[in-house]
C-alpha positions as CSV (number, residue, x, y, z in Angstrom):
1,X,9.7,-11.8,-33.1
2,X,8.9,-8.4,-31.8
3,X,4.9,-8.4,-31.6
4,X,4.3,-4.3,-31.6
5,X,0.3,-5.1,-31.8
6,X,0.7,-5.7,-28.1
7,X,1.3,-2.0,-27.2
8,X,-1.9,-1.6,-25.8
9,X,-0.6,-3.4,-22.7
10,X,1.7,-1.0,-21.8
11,X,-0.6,1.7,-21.0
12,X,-2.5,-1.6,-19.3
13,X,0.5,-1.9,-17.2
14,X,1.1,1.3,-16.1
15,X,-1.9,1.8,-14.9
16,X,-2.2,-1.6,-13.0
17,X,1.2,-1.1,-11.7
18,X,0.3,2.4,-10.1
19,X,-2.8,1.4,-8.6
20,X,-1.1,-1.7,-7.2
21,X,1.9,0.1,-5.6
22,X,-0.3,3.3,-4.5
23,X,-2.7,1.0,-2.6
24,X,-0.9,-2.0,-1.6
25,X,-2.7,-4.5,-3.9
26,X,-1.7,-6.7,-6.2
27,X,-1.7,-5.9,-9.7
28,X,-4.0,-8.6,-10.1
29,X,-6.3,-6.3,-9.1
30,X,-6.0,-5.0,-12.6
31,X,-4.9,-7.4,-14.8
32,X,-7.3,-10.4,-13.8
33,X,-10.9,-8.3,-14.7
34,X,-8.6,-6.5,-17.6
35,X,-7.0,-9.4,-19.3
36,X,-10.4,-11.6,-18.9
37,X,-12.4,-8.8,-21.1
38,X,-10.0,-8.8,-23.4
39,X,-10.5,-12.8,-23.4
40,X,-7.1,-14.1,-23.0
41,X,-7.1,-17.6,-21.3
42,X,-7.5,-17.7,-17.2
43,X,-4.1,-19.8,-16.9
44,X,-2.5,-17.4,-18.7
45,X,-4.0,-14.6,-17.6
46,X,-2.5,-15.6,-14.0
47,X,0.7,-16.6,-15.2
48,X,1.5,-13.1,-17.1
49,X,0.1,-11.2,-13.9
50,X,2.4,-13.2,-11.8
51,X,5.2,-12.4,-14.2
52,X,4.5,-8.3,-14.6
53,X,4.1,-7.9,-11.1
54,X,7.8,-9.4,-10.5
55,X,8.7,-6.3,-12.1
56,X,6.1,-3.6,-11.1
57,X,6.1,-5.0,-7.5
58,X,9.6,-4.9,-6.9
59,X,10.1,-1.4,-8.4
60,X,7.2,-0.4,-5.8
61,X,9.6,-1.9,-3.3
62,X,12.4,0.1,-3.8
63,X,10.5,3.1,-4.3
64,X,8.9,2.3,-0.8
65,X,11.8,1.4,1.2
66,X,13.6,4.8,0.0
67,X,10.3,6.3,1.2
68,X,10.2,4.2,4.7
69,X,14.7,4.8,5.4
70,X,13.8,8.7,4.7
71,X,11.1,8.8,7.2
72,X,13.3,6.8,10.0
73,X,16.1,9.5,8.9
74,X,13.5,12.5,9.4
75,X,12.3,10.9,12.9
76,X,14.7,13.0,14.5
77,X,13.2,13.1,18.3
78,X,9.9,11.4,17.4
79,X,10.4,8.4,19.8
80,X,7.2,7.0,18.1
81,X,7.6,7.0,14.9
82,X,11.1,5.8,14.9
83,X,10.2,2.9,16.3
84,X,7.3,2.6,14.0
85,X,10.0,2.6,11.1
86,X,12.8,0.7,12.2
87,X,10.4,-2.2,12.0
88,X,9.9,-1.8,8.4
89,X,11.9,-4.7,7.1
90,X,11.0,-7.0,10.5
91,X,7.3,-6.9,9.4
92,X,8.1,-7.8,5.9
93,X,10.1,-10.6,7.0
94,X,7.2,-11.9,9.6
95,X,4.7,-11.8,6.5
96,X,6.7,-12.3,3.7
97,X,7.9,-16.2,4.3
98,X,4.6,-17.6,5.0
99,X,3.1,-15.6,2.4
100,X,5.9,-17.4,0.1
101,X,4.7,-21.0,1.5
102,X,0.6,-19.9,0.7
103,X,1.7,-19.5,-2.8
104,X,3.6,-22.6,-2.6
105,X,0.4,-24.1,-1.6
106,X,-1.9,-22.7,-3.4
107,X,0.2,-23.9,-6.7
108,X,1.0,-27.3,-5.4
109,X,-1.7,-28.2,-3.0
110,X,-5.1,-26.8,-2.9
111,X,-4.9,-25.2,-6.8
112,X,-7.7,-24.3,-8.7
113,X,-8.3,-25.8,-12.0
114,X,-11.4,-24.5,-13.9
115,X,-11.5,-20.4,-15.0
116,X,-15.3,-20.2,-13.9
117,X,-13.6,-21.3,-10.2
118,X,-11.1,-18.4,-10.7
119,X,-13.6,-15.8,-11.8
120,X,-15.9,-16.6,-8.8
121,X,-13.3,-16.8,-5.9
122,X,-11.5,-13.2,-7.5
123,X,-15.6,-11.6,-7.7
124,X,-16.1,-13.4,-4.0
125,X,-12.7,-11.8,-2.9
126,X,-12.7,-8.5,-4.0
127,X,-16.3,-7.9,-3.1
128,X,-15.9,-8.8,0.4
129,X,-12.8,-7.1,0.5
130,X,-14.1,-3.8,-0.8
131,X,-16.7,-3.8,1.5
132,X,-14.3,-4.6,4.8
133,X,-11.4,-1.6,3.5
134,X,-15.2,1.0,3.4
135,X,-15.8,-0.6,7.1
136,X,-12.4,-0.4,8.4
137,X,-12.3,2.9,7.1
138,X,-15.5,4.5,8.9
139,X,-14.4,2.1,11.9
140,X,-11.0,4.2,12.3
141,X,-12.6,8.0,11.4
142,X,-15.2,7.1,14.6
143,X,-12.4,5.8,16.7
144,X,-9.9,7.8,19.1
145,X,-7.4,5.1,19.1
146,X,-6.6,5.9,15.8
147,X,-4.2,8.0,16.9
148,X,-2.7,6.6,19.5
149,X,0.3,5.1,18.4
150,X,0.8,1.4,17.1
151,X,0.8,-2.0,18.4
152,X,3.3,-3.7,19.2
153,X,4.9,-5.9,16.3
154,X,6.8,-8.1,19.6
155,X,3.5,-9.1,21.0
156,X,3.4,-12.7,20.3
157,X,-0.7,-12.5,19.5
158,X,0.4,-10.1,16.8
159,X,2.8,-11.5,15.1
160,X,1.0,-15.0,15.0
161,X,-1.8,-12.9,13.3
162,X,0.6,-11.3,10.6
163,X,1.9,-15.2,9.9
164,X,-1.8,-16.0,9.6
165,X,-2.5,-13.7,7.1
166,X,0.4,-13.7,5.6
167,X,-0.4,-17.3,4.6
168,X,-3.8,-16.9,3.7
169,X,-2.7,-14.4,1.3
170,X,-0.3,-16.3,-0.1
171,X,-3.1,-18.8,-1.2
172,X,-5.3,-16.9,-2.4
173,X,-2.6,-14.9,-4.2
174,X,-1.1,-18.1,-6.2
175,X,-5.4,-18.7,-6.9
176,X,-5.7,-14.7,-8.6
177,X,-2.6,-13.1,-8.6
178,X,-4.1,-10.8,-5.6
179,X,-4.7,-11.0,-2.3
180,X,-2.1,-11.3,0.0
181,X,-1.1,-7.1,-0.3
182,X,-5.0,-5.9,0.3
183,X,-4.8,-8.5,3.2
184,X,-1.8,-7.4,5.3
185,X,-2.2,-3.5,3.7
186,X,-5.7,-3.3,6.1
187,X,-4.0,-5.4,8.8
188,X,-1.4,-3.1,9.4
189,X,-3.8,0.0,9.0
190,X,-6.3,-1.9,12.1
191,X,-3.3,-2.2,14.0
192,X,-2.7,1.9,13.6
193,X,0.3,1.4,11.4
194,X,0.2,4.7,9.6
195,X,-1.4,4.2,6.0
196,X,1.9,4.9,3.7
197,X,3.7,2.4,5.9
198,X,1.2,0.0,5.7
199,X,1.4,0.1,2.0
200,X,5.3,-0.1,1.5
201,X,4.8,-3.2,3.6
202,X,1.9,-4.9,1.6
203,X,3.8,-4.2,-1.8
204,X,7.3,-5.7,-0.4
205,X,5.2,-9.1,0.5
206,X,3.6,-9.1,-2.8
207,X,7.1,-8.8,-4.5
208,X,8.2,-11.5,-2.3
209,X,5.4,-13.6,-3.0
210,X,5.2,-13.0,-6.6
211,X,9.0,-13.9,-6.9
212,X,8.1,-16.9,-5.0
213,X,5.8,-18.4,-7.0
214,X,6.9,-17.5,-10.7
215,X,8.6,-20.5,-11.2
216,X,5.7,-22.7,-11.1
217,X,4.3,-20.5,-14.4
218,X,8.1,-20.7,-16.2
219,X,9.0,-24.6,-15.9
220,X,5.7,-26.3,-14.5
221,X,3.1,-24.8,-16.1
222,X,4.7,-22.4,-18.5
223,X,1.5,-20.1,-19.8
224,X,3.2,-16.6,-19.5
225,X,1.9,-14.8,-22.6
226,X,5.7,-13.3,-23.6
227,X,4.2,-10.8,-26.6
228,X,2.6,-9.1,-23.6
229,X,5.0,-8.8,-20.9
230,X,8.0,-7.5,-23.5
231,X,5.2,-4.4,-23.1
232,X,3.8,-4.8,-19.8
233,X,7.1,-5.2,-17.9
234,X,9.1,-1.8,-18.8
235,X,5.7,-0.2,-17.8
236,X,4.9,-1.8,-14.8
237,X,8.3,-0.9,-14.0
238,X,7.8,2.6,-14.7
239,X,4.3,2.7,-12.6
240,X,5.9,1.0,-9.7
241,X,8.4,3.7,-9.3
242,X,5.9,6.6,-9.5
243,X,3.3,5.4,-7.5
244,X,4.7,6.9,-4.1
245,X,5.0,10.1,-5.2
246,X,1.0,10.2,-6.0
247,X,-0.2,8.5,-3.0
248,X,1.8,11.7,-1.6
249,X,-1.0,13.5,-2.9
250,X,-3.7,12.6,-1.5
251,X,-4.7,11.7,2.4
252,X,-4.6,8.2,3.8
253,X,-8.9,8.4,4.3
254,X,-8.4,9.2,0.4
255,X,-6.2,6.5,-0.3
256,X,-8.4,3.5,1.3
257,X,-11.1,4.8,-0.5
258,X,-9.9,4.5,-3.6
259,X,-8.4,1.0,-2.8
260,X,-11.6,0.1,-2.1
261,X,-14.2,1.2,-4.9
262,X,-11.5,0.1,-7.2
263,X,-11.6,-3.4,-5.7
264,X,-15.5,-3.6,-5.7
265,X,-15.4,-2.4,-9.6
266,X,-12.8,-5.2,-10.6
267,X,-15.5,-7.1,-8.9
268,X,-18.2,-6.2,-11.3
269,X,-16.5,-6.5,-14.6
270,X,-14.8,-9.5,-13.8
């Protein structure tokens, strides 16, 4: 039956589907911190952010590869950035299928199985995290070769590196529900990837790697919480869409800031 005492979690959603497809991260980023306060149990707390972000994070997908084909369209005589953009999909590809085997592993292999081991690996994570997107950030403003162009996604050395992280990611993703988008989101940004390109990427590996591991939480160890996802996934559908057009609005300096004090306060209430 139709639960309408869960509509609480569709403002919930929205909100975490925004910030996760206007920065890159997961929606774990939300959900974890604001589905432990409300005291809902850490398996299935994991299990129904897996499951909202197969909607929220493949809405942010579209939205982002409309946004990415329109700037490869607009690139007109910009040798630069159409070579930037016609690699859109390649990078996805390059971090999206060992992000799918880190989940894989994370579920099967190396999981975690107590909630105090979840809450201190997702406090561990997003603190350290926080703190590298604030010292990336300064790292770039200081630097002239932030504007010099990208590097090269052929180079071997780089694309071993996106595979690395990509998997690394993906474990710690199938662990929290988080990680792999923050991951290759500031990757992308060291490597001079402009910042909105960077994101479309990070939320297209999340939606991959999401969609890779949710059958683990519907057959193996079903704990989706359904009452909340008939609210959470129209919204996070909704916020996924929208997000591009507010990260429009503010400058990519802007943007990792917020990405980043968000993270560190998940970190605190968790």
């Amino acid at each position: 039956m139709f639960d309408l005492s869960y509509w609480p979690f569709f403002a919930i959603a929205i909100v975490g589907a925004i910030v996760a497809n206007s920065t890159g991260a997961g929606g774990g980023i939300v959900f974890v911190p604001a589905f432990n306060m409300l005291g809902i149990d850490s398996d299935a707390i994991i299990a129904t952010s897996f499951a909202i972000q197969c909607f929220g994070m493949t809405a942010g997908t579209i939205a982002w590869h409309q946004n990415a084909r329109a700037n490869l369209i607009a690139s007109g005589s910009d040798p630069l950035r159409t070579k930037t953009y016609s690699r859109y999909w390649i990078i996805i590809a390059v971090c999206s299928i060992p992000a799918a085997g880190g989940v894989l592993l994370g579920q099967y292999v190396f999981s975690l199985d107590s909630a105090d081991q979840i809450k201190g690996v997702f406090k561990s994570f997003s603190f350290l995290f926080g703190i590298s997107i604030l010292l990336t950030t300064a790292y770039l403003l200081r630097s002239s070769n932030a504007k010099t162009g990208v590097i090269a996604i052929d180079g071997r050395v780089t694309r071993v590196l996106l595979i690395v992280i990509g998997l690394i990611g993906g474990l710690i993703t199938a662990w929290l529900s988080v990680g792999v988008g923050e991951l290759i989101a500031v990757a992308l940004i060291l490597l001079r990837y402009p910042v909105r390109f960077a994101i479309g990427v990070a939320v297209s590996v999340s939606a991959f790697s999401v969609w890779a591991g949710i059958h683990y939480h519907v057959f193996v160890e079903p704990m989706i919480h359904y009452g909340i996802l008939a609210f959470a996934a129209p919204a996070a559908a909704i916020g996924g869409t929208v997000a591009k057009y507010l990260v429009a609005h503010f400058s990519p300096v802007q943007v990792k800031v917020f990405i980043a004090i968000w993270i560190l306060l998940s970190a605190v209430v968790m």
